[in-house]
N, C-alpha and C positions, 0 to 999 in steps of 0.2 A: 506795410506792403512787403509781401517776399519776392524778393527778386532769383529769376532761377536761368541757369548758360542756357542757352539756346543749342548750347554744342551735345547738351546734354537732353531736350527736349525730343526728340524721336528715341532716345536708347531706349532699349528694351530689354529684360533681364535675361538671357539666355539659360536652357538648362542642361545638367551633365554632361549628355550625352551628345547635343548639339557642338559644347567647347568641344570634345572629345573628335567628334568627326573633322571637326574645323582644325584642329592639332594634327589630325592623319594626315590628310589633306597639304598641309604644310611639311609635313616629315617627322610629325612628334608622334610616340604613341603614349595613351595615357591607358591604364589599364588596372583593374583591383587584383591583386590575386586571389579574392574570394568572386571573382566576374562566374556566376553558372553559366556561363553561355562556352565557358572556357572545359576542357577536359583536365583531368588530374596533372597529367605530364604537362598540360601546357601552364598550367599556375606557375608548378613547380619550376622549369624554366624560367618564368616570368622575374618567381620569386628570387631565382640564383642569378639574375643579369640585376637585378635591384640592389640585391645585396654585393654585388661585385663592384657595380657603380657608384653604391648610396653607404656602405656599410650596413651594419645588425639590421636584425630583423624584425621588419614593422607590420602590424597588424596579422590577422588570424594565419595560422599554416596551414595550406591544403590538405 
């Protein structure tokens, strides 16, 4: 017999974009700098507060 939490028996897997609003929502932004919804200048912003906060530079460059 598998036993399984009950704490755990209504979650559900939430997806990206869902975390992503619920992070706004709260004061996080979470955001790709390959997002096409985004314009050139604003990756590239994106990408220079990442790299100011997080150091080198991760993943594609706009």
């Amino acid at each position: 017999m598998t036993m399984i939490s009950k704490i755990y028996g209504h979650a559900r897997q939430r997806d990206g974009e869902e975390l992503k609003r619920d992070g706004w929502k709260a004061g996080i932004l979470a955001v790709s700098v390959s997002d096409h919804r985004l314009s050139r200048s604003e990756r590239e912003a994106i990408r220079e507060i990442g790299e100011r906060l997080y150091g080198g530079a991760h993943g594609p460059r706009p």
